[in-house]
C-alpha positions in Angstrom: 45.4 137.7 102.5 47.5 137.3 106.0 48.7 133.7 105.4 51.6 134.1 107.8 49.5 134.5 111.1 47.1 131.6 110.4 50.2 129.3 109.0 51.6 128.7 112.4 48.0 128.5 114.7 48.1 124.5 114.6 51.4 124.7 116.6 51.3 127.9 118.8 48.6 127.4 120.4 47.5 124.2 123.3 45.2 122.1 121.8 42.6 120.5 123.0 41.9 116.4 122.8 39.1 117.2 120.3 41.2 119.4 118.3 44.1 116.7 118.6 41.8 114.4 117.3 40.7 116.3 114.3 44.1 116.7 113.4 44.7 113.3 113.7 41.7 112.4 111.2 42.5 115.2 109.1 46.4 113.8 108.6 44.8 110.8 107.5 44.2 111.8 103.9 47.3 114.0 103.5 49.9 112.0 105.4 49.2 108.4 105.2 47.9 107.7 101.7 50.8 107.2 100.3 52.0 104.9 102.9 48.4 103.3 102.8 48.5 102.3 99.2 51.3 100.1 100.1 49.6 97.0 99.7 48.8 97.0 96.8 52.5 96.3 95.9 54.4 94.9 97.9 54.0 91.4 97.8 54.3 91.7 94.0 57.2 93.0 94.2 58.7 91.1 96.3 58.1 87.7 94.6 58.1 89.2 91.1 61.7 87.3 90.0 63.7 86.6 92.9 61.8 83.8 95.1 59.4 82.0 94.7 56.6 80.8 96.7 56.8 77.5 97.4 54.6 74.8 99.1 56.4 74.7 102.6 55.6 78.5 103.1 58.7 80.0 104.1 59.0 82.6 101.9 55.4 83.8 102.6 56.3 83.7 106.7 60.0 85.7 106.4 58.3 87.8 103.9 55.4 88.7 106.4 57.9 88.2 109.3 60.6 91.6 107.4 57.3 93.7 106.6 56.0 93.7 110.2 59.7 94.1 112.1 60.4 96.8 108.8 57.1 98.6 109.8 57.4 98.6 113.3 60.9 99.8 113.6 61.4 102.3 110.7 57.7 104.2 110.6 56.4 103.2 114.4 60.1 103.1 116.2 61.9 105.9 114.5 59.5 108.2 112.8 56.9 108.4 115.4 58.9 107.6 118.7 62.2 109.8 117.8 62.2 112.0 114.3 58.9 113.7 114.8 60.8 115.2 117.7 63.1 116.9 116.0 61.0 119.5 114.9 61.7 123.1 113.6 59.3 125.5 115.5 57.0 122.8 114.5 58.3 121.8 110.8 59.6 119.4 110.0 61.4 117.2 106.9 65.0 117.1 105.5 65.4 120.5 105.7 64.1 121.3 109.3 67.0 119.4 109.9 69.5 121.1 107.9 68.4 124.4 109.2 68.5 123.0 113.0 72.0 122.4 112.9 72.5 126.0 110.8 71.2 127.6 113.5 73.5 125.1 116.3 76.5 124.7 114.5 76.2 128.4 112.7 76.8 127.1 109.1 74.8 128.3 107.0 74.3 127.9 103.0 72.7 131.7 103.3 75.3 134.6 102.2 73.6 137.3 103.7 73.0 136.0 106.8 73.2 138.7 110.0 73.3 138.9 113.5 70.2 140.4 114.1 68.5 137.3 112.3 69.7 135.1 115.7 67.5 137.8 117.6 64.5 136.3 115.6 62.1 134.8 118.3 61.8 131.8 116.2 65.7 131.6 115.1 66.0 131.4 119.2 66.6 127.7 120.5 63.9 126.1 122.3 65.8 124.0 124.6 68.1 125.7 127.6 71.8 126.7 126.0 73.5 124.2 127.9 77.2 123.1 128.1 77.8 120.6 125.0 80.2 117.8 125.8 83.7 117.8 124.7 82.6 116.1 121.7 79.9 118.1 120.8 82.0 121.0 121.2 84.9 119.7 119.2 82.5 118.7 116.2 80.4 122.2 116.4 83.9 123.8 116.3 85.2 121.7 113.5 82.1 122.0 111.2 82.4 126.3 111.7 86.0 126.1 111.1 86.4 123.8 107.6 84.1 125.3 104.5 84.1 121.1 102.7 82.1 120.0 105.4 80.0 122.6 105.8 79.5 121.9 101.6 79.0 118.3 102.5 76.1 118.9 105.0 74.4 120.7 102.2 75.1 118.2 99.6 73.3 115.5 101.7 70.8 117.8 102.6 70.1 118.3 98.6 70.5 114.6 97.7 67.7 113.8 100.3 65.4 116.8 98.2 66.6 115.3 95.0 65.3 112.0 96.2 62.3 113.3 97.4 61.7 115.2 94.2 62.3 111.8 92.4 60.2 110.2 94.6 57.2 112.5 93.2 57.8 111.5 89.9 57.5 108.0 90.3 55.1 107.5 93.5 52.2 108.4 91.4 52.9 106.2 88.4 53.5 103.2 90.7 50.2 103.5 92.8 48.1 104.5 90.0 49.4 101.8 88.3 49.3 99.0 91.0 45.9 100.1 91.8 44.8 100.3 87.9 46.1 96.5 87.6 43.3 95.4 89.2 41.3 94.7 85.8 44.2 92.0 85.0 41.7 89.4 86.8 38.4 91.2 85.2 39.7 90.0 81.1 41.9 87.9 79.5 45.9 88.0 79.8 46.8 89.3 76.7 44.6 92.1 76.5 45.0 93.8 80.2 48.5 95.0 79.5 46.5 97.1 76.4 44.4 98.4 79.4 46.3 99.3 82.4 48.8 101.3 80.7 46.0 103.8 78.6 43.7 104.3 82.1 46.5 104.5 84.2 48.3 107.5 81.9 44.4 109.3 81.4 44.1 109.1 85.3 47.9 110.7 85.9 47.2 113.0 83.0 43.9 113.9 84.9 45.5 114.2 88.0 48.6 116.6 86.9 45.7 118.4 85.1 43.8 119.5 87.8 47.0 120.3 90.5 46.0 124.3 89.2 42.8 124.2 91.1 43.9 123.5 94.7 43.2 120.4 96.9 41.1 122.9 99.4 38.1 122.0 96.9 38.2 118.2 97.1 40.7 118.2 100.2 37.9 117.0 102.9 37.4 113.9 101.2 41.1 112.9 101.3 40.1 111.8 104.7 37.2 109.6 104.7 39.0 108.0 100.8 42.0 106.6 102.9 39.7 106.0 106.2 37.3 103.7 104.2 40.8 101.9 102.2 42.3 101.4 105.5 38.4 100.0 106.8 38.6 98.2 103.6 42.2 96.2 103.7 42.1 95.5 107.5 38.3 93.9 107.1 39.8 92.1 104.5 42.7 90.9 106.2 40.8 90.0 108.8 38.6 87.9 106.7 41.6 86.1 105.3 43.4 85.6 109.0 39.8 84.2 110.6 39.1 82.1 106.6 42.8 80.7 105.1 45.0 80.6 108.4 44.4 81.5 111.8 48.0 80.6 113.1 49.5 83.6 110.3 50.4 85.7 113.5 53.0 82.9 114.7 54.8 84.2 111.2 55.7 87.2 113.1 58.4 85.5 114.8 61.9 87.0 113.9 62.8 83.3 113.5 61.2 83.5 110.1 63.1 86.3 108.6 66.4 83.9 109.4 64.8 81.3 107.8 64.2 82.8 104.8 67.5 84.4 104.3 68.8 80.7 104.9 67.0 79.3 102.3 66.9 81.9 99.7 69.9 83.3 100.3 71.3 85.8 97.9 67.4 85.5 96.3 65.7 86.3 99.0 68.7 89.3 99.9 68.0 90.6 96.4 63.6 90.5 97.1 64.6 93.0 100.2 64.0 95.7 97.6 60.1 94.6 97.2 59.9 94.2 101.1 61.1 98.1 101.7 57.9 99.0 99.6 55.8 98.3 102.5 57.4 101.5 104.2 57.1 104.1 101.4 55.5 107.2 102.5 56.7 107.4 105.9 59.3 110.0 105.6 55.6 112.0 104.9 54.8 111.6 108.9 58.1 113.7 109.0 57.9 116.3 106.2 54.6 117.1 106.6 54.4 117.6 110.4 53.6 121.9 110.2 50.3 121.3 108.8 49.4 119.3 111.9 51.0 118.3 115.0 53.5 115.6 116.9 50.4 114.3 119.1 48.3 114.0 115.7 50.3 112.3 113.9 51.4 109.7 116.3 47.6 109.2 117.3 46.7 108.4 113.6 49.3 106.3 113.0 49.6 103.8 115.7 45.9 103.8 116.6 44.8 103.1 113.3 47.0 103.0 110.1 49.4 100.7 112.2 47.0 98.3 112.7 45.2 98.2 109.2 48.5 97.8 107.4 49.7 94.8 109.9 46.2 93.3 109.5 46.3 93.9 105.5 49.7 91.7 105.3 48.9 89.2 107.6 46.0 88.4 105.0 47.4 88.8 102.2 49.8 85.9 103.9 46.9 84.0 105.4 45.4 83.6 101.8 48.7 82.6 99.9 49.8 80.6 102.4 47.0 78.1 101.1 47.7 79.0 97.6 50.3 77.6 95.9 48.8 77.6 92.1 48.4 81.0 91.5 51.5 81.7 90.2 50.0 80.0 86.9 47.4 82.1 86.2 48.4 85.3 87.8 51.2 87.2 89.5 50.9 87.0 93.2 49.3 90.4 94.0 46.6 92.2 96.4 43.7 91.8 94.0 44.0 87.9 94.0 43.2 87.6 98.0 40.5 90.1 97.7 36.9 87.6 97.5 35.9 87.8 93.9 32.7 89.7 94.3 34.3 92.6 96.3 37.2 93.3 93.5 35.5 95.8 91.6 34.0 98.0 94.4 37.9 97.6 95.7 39.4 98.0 92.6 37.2 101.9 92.9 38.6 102.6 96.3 42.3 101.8 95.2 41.9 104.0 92.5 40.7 107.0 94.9 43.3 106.1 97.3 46.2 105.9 94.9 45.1 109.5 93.7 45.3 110.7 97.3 48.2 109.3 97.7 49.7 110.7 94.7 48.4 114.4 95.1 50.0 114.2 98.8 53.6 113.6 97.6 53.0 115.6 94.6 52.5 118.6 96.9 55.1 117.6 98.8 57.6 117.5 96.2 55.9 121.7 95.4 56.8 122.0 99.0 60.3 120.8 98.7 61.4 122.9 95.5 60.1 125.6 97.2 62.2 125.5 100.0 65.1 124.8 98.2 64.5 127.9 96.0 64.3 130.2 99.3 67.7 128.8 100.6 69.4 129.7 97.0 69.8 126.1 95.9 67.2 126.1 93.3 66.3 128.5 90.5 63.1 130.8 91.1 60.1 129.7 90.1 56.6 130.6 89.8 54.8 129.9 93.5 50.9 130.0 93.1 49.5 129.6 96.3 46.0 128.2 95.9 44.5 128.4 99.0 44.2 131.6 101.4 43.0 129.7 104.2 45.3 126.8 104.3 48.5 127.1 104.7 51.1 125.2 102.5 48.9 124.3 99.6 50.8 125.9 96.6 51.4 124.9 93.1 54.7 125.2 90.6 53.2 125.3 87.2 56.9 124.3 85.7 57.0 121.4 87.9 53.9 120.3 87.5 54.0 119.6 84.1 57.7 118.5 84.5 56.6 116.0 86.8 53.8 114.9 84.6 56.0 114.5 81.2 58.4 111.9 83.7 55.6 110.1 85.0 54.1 109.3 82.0 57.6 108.0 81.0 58.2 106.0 83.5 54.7 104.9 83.1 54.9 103.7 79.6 58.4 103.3 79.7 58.2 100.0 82.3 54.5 99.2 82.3 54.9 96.9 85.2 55.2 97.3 88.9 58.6 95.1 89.6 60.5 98.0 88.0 58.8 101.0 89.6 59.0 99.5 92.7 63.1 99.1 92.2 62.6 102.7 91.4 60.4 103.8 94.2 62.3 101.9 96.5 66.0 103.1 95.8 64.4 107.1 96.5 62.7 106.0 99.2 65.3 104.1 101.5 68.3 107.0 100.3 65.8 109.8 101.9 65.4 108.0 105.3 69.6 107.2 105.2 69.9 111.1 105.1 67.7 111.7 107.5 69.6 109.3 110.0 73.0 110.8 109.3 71.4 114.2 109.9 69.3 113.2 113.0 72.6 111.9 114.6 73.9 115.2 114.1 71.1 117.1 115.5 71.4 114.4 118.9 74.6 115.5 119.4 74.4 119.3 118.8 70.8 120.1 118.7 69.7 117.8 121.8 73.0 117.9 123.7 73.0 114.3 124.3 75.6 111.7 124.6 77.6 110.7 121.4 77.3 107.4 122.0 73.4 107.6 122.2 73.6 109.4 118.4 76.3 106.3 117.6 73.9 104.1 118.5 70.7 105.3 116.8 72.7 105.4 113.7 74.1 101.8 114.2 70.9 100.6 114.2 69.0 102.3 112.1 71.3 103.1 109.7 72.1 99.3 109.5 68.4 98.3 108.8 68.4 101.2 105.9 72.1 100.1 104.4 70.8 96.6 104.2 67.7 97.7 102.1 69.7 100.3 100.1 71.9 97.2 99.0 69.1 95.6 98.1 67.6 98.3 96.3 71.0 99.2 94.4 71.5 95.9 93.2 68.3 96.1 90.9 70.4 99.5 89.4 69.8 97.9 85.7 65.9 97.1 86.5 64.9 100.5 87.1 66.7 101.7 90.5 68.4 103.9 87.4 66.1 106.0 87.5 66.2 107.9 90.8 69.5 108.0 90.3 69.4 109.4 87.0 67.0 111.9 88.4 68.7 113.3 91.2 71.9 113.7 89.5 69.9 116.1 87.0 68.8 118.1 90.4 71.6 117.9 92.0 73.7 119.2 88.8 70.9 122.3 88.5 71.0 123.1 92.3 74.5 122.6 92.3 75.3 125.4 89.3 72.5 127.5 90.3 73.9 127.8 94.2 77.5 128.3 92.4 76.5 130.9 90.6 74.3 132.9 93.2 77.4 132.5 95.5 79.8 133.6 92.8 77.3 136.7 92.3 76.6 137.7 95.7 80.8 137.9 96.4 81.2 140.0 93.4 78.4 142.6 94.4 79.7 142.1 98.5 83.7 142.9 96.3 82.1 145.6 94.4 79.6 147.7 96.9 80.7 151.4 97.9 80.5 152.4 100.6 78.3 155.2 102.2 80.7 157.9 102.2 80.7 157.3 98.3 77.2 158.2 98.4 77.2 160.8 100.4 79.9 162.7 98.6 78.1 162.6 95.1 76.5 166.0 95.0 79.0 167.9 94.9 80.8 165.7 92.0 78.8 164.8 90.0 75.5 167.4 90.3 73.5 165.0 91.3 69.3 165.9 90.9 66.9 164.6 93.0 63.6 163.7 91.6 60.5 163.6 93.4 59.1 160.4 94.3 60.6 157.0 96.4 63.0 154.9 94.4 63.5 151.3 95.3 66.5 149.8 94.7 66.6 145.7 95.0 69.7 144.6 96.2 70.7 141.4 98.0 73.0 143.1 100.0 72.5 143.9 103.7 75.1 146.8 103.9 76.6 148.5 101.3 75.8 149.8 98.8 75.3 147.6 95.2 77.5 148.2 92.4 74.1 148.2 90.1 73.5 151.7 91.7 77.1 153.1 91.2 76.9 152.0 87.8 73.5 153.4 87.3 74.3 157.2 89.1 77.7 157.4 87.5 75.5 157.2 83.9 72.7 158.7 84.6 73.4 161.2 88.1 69.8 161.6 89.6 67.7 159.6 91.7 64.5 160.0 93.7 63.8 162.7 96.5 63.2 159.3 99.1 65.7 156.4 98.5 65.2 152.9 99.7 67.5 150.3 99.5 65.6 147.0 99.5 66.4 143.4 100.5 64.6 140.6 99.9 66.0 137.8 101.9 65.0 134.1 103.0 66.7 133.2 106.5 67.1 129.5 108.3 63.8 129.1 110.2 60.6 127.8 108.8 58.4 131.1 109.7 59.4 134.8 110.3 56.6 136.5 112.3 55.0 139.2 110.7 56.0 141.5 113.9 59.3 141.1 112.7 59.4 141.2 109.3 61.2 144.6 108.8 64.8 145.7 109.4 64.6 149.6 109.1 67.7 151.7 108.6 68.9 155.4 107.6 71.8 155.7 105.7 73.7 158.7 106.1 71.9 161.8 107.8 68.3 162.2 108.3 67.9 165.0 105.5 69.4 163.1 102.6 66.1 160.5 103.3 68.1 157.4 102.4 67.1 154.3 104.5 67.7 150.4 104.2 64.9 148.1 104.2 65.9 144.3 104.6 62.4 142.0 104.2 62.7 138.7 105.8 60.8 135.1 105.2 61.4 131.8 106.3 61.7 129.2 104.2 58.3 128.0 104.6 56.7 131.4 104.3 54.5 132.7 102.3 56.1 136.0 99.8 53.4 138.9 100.1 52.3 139.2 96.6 49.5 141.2 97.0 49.4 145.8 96.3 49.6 145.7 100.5 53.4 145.1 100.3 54.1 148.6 99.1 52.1 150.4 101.6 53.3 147.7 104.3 57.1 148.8 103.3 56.5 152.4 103.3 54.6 152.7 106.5 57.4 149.8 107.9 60.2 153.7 107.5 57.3 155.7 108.7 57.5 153.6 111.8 61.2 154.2 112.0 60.8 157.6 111.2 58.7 158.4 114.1 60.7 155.9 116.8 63.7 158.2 115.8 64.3 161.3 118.3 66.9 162.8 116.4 70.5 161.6 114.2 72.7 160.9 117.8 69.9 158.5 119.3 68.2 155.8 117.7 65.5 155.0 119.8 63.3 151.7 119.9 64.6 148.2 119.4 68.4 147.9 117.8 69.3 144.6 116.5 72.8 144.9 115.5 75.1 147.3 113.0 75.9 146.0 109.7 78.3 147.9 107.4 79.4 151.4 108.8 79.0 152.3 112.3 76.1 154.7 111.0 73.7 152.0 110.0 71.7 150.7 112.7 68.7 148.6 111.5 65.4 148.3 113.7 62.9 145.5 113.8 59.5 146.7 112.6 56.5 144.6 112.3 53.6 145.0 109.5 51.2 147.5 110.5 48.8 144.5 111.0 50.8 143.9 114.1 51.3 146.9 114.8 48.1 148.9 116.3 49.3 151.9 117.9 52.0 152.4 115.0 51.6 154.8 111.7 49.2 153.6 109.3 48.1 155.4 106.0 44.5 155.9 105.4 42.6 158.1 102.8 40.9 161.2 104.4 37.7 161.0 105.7 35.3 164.2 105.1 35.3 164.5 108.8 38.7 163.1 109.9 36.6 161.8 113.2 38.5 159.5 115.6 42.1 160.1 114.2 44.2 160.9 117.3 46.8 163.0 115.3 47.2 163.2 111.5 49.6 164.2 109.0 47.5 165.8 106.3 49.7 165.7 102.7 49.1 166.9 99.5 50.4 166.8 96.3 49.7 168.1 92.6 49.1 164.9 89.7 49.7 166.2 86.6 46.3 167.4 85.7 46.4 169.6 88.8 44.2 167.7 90.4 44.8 167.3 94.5 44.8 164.1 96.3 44.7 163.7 99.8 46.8 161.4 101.6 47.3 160.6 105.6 49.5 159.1 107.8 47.9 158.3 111.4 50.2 158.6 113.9 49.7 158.0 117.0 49.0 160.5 119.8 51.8 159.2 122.6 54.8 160.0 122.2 54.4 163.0 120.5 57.2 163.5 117.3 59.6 165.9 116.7 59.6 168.4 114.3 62.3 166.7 112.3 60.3 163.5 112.2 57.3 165.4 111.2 59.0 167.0 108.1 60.8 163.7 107.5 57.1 161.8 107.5 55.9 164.8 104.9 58.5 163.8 102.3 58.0 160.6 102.7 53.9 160.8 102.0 54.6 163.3 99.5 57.6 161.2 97.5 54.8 158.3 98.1 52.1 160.2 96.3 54.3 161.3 93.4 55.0 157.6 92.6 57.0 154.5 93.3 59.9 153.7 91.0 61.5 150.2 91.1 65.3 149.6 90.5 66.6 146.3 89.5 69.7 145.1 88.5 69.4 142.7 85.4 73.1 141.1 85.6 74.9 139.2 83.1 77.2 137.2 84.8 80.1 135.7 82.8 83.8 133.9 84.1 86.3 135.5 84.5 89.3 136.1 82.3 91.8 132.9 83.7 88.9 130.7 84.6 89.4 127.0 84.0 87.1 125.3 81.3 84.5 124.1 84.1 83.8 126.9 85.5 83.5 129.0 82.2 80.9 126.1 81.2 79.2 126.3 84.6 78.8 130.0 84.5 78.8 131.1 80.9 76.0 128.2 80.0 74.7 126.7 82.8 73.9 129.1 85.2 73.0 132.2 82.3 70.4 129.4 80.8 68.8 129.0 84.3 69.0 132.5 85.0 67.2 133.2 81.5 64.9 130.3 82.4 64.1 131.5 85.7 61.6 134.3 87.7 63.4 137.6 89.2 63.6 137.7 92.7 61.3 140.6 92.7 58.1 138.6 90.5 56.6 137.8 93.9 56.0 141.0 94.6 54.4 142.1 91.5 56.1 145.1 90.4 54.3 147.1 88.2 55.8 147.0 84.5 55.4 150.7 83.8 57.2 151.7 87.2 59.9 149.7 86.6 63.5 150.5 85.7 66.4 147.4 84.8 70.1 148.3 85.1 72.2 145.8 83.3 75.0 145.6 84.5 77.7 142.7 83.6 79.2 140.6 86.5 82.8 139.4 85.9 82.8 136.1 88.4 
């Protein structure tokens, strides 16, 4: 399963129009159903208490007039025109833009960051390294210099996850809902609300249910879903523009949105927060742009979901502009203009399209966690990928059912759509003010462009966005409580989890030895080496970890081949698989003690297949045979970490690798092997395997390398042991009564609660060894 090398094939390679254009349908269902589903809402929202719709219109018209100037700026303006831009070797979201200005400004929330990650092809900036202004310089400077705003840029990168992580819970439960409410004009009043909230819950329990499964099974009909709701609301509209009120498009005046602030006032300020619903789901053109592409995207959108959405509002505004009684019998609302003998096939395809849109942000909000968890700001959880062909398609089972116990909640809890949509609203319009503070920074340091350009995009965006998030804020008692609520839970669990993992990694960086320690233990201590490779998980990247001192001083033997082994996550969105390896010795070439640091991106995909073993041990048979001898270290150096002795080389899988070693069992003949190490080794029954390294022919290896590669087959054969450290981390003696409640409870229950950093690799149980060790923080 190679998911890395077909992860990044949508953006690496020139597309074609037709390709473009799949893309573009295909971002259809996965992109834009949220955003879609909109309709359904919005105008129920906005007139549910506020204003009301009176006989001269003007509410209708500004209300139509703030939905099409909100659409077109926000989603067409400054998603599509300017944000989609911004992308991070083609990813993009709240946290492409975090790691961006990482990578610019060389902050990083990473402790075990190096300088051989910045030789990392995709780490490298795209854009020439030009001069930066005097304010650019001054700010890059000041943000490397002062640690609280380096804390600062990740808090708001983590409040804009928290939000989008809140966003997931109550997305679904508003569009289900909204689209479920249909039957309200199908039966009487006072038995619908006994309806809507029972199919609504069966259809989000249904939903959650089947996340296990993968949307690779059902995902080629997200597609044509949303295509034939976007055919379905535009026609509509249409109808209602040609039927109730041609002249609806003179409501698209400006003039309109000043008249209805005029007459409304503080009303009509306060219904804002109904109005921003028509723009939910754009920040999803954004975070989802590595699964397609910039062109795509912007093709789908202002081609065709553009123009279905404008056409859907304009009749929705056509029709009540000549209905003035409705509010008697029933809420305004999206059902009400649709002709009475279309509402049930409608009602069926805002039922599919609400689920479409829900499983999108649902797997967004996977995707988000995920990422948070690889840059140490969420606890590990269990990552099923359930797709090998399609790349980003995973599932959190913890999560899931998380996210389905607070949609049902919310669900029940509210059982109307004025509420949700003060909910949805508030997480929606904090997530796109994050990404304008951030996308000013990445103008100025990322882009290199004028400060007054980055002033003025967030002047004018940001004052749209403030104006909405008032509006939003002000409905805190009627539900906007709720995201609130929510990401302050998040914030406080990445908040203590990142605390503690920092708190951790300084006491093991405080606490390593040092090589020489190492290399003077035979003689002390008697040290015995057993046969076999030990792998020692560390998170350091020189050193070495206080869990091994501990465990040699106690017990003094360890394996014949020695590998220290680090498991890391760096700031880009994709590490090659070419360079995936740093491969260093430690000490002298006979002792047979190398470093081994693994890297991902945050967006990649954790080998968790048997190859990962036999990828790592032929990644130091590579090194091995690139070495000449221990006074030059041949092939490509990145950098020196630690002691002037380690030098750590970039090796790539041996699926990148063609002409480098690769193990292989014996053939009787041994046919077309250029040159091959032939190793055996006694099991316990006496019985003799066979087991080869290939080698290639050119350039031929040195004796030293040769015996080297023979103890390294031969420790391989006799077994594999795993070291980890199992820490228990308390505070300090002296520590104040926060931290000891942070530390000592909160981050010990999440580290009880949570996966070891090894579980993706799926070490076997019976070759595995746990140090505990405690940690004193």
């Amino acid at each position: 399963m190679d998911l890395e090398t077909g992860s990044r094939q949508n953006h690496l390679r020139k597309q074609s129009w037709r390709a473009v254009l799949t893309l573009a349908y295909q971002s259809l269902g996965v992109v834009y159903g949220d955003l879609s589903t909109s309709p359904l809402y919005v105008f129920k929202s906005t007139f549910a208490e506020d204003i009301k719709h009176s006989e001269t219109n003007e509410e209708i018209f500004g209300a139509l007039s703030f939905i099409f100037w909100t659409l077109t700026l926000v989603p067409l303006l400054k998603y599509v025109f300017i944000v989609l831009k911004a992308d991070d070797n083609g990813e993009g979201g709240t946290f492409a833009l975090y790691s961006l200005l990482c990578r610019h400004a060389r902050v990083s929330s990473l402790p075990n960051c190096q300088l051989a990650d910045e030789e990392l092809s995709s780490y490298k900036k795209e854009i020439p390294n030009l001069p930066l202004s005097s304010f650019g310089s001054r700010l890059k400077s000041t943000l490397e210099k002062h640690g609280v705003l380096q804390k600062f840029l990740l808090v708001l990168a983590l409040v804009g996850a928290c939000m989008v992580i809140g966003d997931g819970v109550l997305t679904p439960a508003l569009s289900v809902f909204s689209a479920v409410s249909g039957v309200e004009l199908a039966m009487a009043k006072e038995h619908h609300k006994y309806v809507e909230v029972p199919v609504a819950c069966i259809i989000l329990i249904a939903l959650f249910a089947l996340q296990h499964y993968g949307t690779h099974r059902v995902g080629f009909l997200f597609a044509p879903v949303v295509v034939l709701w976007l055919l379905c609301i535009s026609s509509i509209g249409l109808y209602n523009i040609l039927h109730w009120n041609p002249h609806i498009y003179q409501a698209l005046s400006p003039v309109h949105m000043y008249r209805f602030l005029k007459k409304t006032q503080t009303g009509g300020w306060k219904s804002l927060g109904g109005i921003l619903l028509c723009i939910t789901g754009s920040e999803a053109m954004f975070a989802d742009l590595g699964h397609f592409s910039q062109l795509s995207i912007q093709i789908a959108f202002t081609s065709f979901v553009y123009p279905s959405l404008i056409l859907a509002y304009m009749g929705q505004a056509a029709y009540l502009s000549q209905h003035h009684f409705i509010e008697n019998e029933h809420k305004i609302g999206f059902y009400i203009s649709v002709p009475e003998s279309l509402r049930v096939p409608v009602l069926l395809i805002a039922i599919l399209a609400a689920v479409v849109g829900s499983q999108a942000i649902i797997t967004g909000t996977f995707s988000i966690i995920k990422q948070c968890s690889s840059l140490g700001c969420f606890p590990r959880v269990k990552i099923v990928h359930t797709s090998s062909k399609y790349h980003g398609q995973i599932y959190i089972p913890e999560i899931n059912w998380i996210l389905m116990l607070l949609c049902l909640a919310v669900t029940i809890g509210f059982r109307d759509t004025k509420r949700m949509g003060n909910a949805s609203g508030l997480a929606v319009i904090t997530v796109m003010l994050v990404t304008t503070c951030l996308m000013s920074l990445v103008i100025v340091l990322c882009w290199q462009q004028s400060v007054f350009l980055a002033i003025a995009f967030v002047v004018f965006f940001g004052t749209i966005e403030a104006l909405y998030f008032s509006a939003s804020l002000i409905k805190f008692l009627e539900g906007a409580w709720v995201p609130i609520a929510l990401s302050l839970i998040f914030m406080l669990v990445m908040y203590v989890w990142h605390y503690g993992t920092l708190k951790k990694y300084e006491f093991d960086l405080q606490n390593k030895v040092s090589v020489d320690w190492l290399l003077s233990l035979g003689p002390t201590l008697g040290i015995v080496r057993v046969r076999g490779i030990g792998l020692v998980h560390t998170e350091l990247v020189s050193g070495i970890p206080a869990i091994f001192s501990h465990f040699v001083t106690n017990l003094p033997a360890f394996h014949q081949v020695l590998i220290f082994l680090c498991v890391k996550s760096v700031p880009v969105p994709h590490v090659g698989p070419e360079e995936r390896f740093l491969v260093g010795r430690i000490g002298p070439r006979e002792y047979r003690v190398y470093r081994c640091i693994v890297r991902y991106g945050y967006r990649d995909v954790h080998k968790d297949d048997v190859e990962f073993e036999k990828d790592l041990v032929c990644s130091i048979a590579e090194f091995i045979r690139k070495q000449k001898d221990d006074s030059t270290l041949d092939g490509r150096t990145d950098g020196e970490f630690g002691n002037n002795d380690e030098v750590m080389t970039v090796i790539g899988t041996p699926s990148t690798n063609v002409e480098g070693v690769h193990i292989c069992s014996p053939s009787p003949d041994g046919l077309g092997l250029q040159e091959v190490e032939e190793i055996q080794a006694s099991t316990a029954n006496q019985v003799k395997k066979r087991v080869r390294f290939v080698v290639p022919e050119s350039p031929k290896i040195d004796d030293g390398s040769r015996a080297e590669l023979r103890d390294l087959m031969e420790a391989r054969e006799a077994g594999v042991a795993y070291i980890l450290g199992h820490s228990y981390v308390k505070a300090k003696q002296g520590s104040s009564m926060i931290k000891k409640l942070f530390i000592n409870y909160g981050y010990e229950f999440l580290r009880r609660n949570s996966r070891h950093s090894t579980d993706s690799l799926m070490v076997p149980h019976a070759s595995t060894l746990e140090v505990g060790m405690m940690y004193h923080v």
